[in-house]
Structures are given as structure tokens and as C-alpha cells.
C-alpha positions as CSV (number, residue, x, y, z in Angstrom):
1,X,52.2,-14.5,-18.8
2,X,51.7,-13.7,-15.1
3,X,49.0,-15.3,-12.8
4,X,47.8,-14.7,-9.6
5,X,47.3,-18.0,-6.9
6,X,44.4,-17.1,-4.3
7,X,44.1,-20.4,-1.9
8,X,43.1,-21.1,1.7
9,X,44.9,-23.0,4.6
10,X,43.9,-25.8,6.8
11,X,42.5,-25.1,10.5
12,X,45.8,-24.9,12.5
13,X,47.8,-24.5,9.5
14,X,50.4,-22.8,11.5
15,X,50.7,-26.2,13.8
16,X,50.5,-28.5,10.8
17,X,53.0,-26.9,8.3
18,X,55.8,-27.8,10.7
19,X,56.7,-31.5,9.2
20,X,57.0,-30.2,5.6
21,X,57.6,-26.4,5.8
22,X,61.2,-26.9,4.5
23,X,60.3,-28.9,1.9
24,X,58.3,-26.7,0.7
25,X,60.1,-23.4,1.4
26,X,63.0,-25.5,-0.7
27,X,60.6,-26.0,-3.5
28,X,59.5,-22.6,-3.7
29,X,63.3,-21.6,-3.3
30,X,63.5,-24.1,-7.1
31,X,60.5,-22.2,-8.6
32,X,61.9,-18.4,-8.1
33,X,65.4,-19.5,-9.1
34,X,64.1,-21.4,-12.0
35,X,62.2,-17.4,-12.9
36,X,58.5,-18.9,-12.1
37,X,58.0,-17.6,-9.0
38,X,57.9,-14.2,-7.9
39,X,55.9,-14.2,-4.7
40,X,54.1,-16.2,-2.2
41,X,53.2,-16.0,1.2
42,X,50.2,-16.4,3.7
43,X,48.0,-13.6,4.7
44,X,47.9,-12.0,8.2
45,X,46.2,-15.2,10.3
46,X,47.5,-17.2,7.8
47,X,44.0,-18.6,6.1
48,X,44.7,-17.8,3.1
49,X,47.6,-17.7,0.5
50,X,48.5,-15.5,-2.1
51,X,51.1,-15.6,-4.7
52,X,52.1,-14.3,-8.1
53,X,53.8,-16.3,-10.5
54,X,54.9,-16.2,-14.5
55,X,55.1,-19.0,-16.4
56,X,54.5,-20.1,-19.8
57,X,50.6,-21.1,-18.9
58,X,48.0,-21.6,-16.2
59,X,48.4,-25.4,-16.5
60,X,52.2,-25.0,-15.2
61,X,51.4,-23.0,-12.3
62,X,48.7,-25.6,-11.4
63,X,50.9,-28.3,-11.8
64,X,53.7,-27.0,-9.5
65,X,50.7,-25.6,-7.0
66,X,49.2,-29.6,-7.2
67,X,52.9,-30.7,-6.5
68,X,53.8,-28.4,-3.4
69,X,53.6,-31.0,0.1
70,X,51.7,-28.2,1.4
71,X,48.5,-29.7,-1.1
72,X,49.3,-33.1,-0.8
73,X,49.5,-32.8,3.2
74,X,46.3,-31.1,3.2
75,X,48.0,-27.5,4.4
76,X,46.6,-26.3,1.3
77,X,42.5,-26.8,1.0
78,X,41.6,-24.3,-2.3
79,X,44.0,-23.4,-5.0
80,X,42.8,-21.4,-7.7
81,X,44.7,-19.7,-10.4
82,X,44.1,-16.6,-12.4
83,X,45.3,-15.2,-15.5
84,X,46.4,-11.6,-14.3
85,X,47.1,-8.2,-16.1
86,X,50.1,-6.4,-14.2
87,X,48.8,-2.2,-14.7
88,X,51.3,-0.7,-12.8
């Protein structure tokens, strides 16, 4: 199944990233080699992230999502996660 990830960033996210950004670039690096991830990335500003993933169920993205340093940290504010229906 395929899901969409819709979340927002901290104030200054771009400032505050900088201690764990390659811990969590390497951990997303894991999830697309492992056939999980497909996308990811921060919207123009970065508030907001977006990402598409497919995994076995929603659970599995959520617990890789509530994983990521970028939660724990507080880089992260909102995840949510959405079943999704790929048309084209």
C-alpha cells in the first residue's frame, strides 16, 4: 500500500535541523534502500513536509515517522499519515 506523510516544521527549522540532519538524511537513505521510502522532502520555506512512502501498513510508516531525530528533536511538530490511491 502507498501513503502519503503531510507534517509541519519547527520555527527556524532550517537553523535547528543542523545537529541531526545527517542522521536523519542517513535514516531516510535505510528506508528507500530497504523499498519503503520513495520520497520526502520540505516544501518551498520549509514549514511543511511531504513524503510518500509504501509499506505494508499505516502503523509502519508511523513508526519509522515517530523514530526519525527530526520528531524526537522537535524539527518535526505534526505528522499525519494517509492511506493514498496512486491514479496516474
Amino acid at each position: 500500500m502507498k501513503f502519503v506523510l503531510w507534517g509541519t516544521y519547527c520555527d527556524n527549522a532550517l537553523d535547528r535541523r543542523g545537529p541531526y540532519r545527517q542522521e536523519h538524511l542517513e535514516g531516510l537513505q535505510r528506508q528507500k534502500d530497504d523499498g519503503l521510502l520513495i520520497t520526502l522532502g520540505p516544501t518551498e520555506g520549509s514549514t511543511h513536509v511531504f513524503g510518500i512512502y509504501e509499506a505494508e501498513s499505516q502503523e509502519q510508516v508511523e513508526a519509522l515517522l515517530h523514530a526519525d531525530i527530526y520528531w524526537h528533536q522537535g524539527i518535526w511538530t505534526e505528522i499525519h499519515v494517509y492511506p493514498w490511491i496512486q491514479a496516474f
